[in-house]
N, C-alpha and C positions, 0 to 999 in steps of 0.2 A: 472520739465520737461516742456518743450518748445511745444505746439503742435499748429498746425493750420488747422481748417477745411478747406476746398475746397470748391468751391461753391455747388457743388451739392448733401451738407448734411445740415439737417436742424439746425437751431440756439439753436433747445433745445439738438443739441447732443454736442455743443459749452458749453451750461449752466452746463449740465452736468457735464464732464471736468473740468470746474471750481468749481462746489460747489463739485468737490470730492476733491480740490485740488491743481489743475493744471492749468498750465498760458497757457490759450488759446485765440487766434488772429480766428477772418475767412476772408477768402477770400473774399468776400461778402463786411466787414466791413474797407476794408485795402481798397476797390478799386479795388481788382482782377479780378471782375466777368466778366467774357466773355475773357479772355485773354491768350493765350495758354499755354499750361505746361510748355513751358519752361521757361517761366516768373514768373508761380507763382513756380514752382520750384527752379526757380534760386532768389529769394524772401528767400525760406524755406529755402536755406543753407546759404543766409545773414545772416538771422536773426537765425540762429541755429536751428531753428525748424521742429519737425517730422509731417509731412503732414498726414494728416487723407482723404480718399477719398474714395469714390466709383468709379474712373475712372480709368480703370485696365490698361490703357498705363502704371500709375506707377507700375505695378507688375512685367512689361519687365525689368530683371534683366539686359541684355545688350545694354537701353538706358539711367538706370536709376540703374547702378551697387551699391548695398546699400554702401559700404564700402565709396563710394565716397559722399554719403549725407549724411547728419543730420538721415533720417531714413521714411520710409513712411508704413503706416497700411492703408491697402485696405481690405475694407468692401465685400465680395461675397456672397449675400444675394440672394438665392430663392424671399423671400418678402421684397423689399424696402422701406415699408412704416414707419411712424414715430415710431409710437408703435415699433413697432417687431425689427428696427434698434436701437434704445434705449434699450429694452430689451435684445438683445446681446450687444449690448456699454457698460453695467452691468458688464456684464464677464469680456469685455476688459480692465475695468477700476479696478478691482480685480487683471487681470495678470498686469497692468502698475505700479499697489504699489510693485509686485513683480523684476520686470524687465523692463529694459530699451529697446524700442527698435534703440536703439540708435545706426546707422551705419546697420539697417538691414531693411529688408522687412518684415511684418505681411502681413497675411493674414487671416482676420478674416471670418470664417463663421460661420452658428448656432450653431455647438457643439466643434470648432476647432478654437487653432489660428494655424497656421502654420508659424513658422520663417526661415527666410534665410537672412545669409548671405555676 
């Protein structure tokens, strides 16, 4: 699986990702930072890959309808900090060996992923 953090997740949720696994890019390290969604979005369906972010513009299903992307997991965290975003990243990295979110929207929170569509 193809994933790419966004800038505004830290590199140890990147490390993550990879020592479970999986081929992951960030933003941050590609060049991205500071440049609007639709760039590093239109980046993430060049390169095939599902965006990982905390910037809930990508959860707008009617700017950012999944079927037409690669796929994006958006983080809705009460607490953002590193700890507690890793320790849900845990879970999310359990449901990713299960399923792909590929062509869909996640919605991660502390006890919930929610998928659409």
């Amino acid at each position: 699986m193809l994933l790419k953090t966004d800038e505004n997740l830290p590199e140890e949720l990147a490390a993550l990702f990879r020592a479970s696994g999986f081929d992951c890019l960030t933003a941050i390290g590609q060049g991205l930072a500071a440049q609007p969604d639709g760039v590093v979005s239109a980046v993430c369906r060049e390169e095939g890959r599902i965006l990982v972010t905390l910037d809930v513009g990508f959860a707008n299903i009617r700017a950012y309808p999944p079927a037409d992307w690669p796929g994006f997991i958006v983080f809705r965290l009460a607490v953002q900090d590193t700890p507690h975003l890793l320790a849900v990243a845990e879970r999310l990295v359990r449901a990713l060996r299960e399923q792909t979110p590929e062509n869909e929207l996640w919605i991660v929170e502390e006890t919930t992923i929610r998928r659409r569509r």
